[in-house]
C-alpha positions in Angstrom: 0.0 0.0 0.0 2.4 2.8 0.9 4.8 1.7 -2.1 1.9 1.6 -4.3 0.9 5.4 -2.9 4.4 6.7 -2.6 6.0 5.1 -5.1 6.5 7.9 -7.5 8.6 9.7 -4.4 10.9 6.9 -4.4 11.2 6.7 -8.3 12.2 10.8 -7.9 15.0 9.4 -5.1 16.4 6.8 -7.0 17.0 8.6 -10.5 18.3 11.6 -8.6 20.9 9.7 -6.8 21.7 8.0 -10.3 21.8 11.4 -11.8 24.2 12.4 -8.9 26.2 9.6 -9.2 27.0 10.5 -13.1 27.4 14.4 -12.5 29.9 14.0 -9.2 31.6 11.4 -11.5 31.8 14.0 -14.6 33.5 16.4 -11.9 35.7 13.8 -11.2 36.7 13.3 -14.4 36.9 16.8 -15.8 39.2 17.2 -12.4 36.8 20.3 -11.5 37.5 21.3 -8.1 34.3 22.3 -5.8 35.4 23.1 -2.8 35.4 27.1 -3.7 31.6 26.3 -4.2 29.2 28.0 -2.5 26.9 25.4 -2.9 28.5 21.8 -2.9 27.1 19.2 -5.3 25.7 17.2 -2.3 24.0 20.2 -0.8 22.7 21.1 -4.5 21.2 18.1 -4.8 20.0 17.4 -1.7 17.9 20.8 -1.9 16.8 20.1 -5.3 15.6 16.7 -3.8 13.9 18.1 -0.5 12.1 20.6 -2.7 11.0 17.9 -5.8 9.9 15.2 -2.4 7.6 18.3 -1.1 6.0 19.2 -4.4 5.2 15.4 -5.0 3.5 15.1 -1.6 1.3 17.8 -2.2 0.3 16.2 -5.5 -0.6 12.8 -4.1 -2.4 14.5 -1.7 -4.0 16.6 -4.0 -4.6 13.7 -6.0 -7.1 12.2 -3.2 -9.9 15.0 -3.5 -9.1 16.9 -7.2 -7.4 14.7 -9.4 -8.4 17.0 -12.5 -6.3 19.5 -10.9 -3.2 18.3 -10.5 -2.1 20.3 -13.5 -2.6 23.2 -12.1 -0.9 22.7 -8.5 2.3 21.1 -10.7 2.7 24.4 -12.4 2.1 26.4 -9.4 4.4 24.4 -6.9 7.5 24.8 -9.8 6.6 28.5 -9.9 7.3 28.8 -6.2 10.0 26.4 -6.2 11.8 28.8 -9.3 11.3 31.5 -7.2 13.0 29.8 -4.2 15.7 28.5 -6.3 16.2 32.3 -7.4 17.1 33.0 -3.6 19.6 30.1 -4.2 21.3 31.4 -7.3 21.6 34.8 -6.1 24.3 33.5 -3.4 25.8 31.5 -5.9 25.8 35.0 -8.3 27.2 37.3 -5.0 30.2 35.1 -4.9 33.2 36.7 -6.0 35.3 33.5 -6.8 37.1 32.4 -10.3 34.7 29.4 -10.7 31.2 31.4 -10.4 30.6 30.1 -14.2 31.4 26.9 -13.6 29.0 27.1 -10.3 26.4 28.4 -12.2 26.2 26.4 -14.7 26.4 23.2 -12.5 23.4 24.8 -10.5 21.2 25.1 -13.7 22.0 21.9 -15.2 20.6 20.5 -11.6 17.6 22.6 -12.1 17.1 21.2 -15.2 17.6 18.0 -14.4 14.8 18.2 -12.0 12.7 20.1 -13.9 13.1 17.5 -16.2 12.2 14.3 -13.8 9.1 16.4 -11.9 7.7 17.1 -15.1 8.2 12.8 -16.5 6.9 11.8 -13.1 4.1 14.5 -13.0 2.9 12.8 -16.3 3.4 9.2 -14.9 0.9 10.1 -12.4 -1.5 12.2 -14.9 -1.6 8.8 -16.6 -2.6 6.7 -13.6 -6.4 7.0 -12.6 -7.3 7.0 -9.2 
């Protein structure tokens, strides 16, 4: 029962520790140093991950009651969580270190990347009648 009901949450975990896994080991290949970061990758990810996990409880809670609506709260829970993540980047942007680019970049390819799996998993559910 609680896989069957949560099992999109731990579908979001598991592809965002595999999509970790290959982006720590492209730094580790392209021998780019984060420890001037303001963010680390860890931290990145797990606040991309805390964020995606909060916007998919609210839609399988939503989905109880207003299933047609779903829609609706999915674009409105990634238009507050852009305007969180702005808070995030502007840190990142104050930062007056060599590898800002670098940072930057790293932090909108992880936004991406989630943007990319809410919006696969968001449709996953669409697709499953309650």
């Amino acid at each position: 029962m609680f896989l069957k009901k949560y099992g999109l949450i731990l579908y979001l975990y598991i592809i965002a520790v595999a999509s970790y896994i290959i982006h720590k080991g492209f730094f580790l290949i392209l021998k780019i140093e984060d420890q001037n970061f303001y963010f680390s990758l860890e931290i990145l990810y797990l606040i991309f991950l805390f964020f995606s996990i909060l916007l998919f409880i609210a839609l399988l809670k939503f989905r109880e009651n207003k299933f047609d609506s779903i829609g609706m709260l999915f674009m409105l829970g990634t238009f507050i969580q852009m305007f969180l993540y702005y808070g995030f980047l502007r840190l990142i942007l104050a930062n007056n270190i060599r590898t800002v680019a670098v940072e930057k970049n790293n932090f909108f390819l992880t936004f991406l990347l989630f943007l990319l799996f809410q919006t696969i998993l968001t449709a996953r559910l669409l697709n499953e009648k309650p």
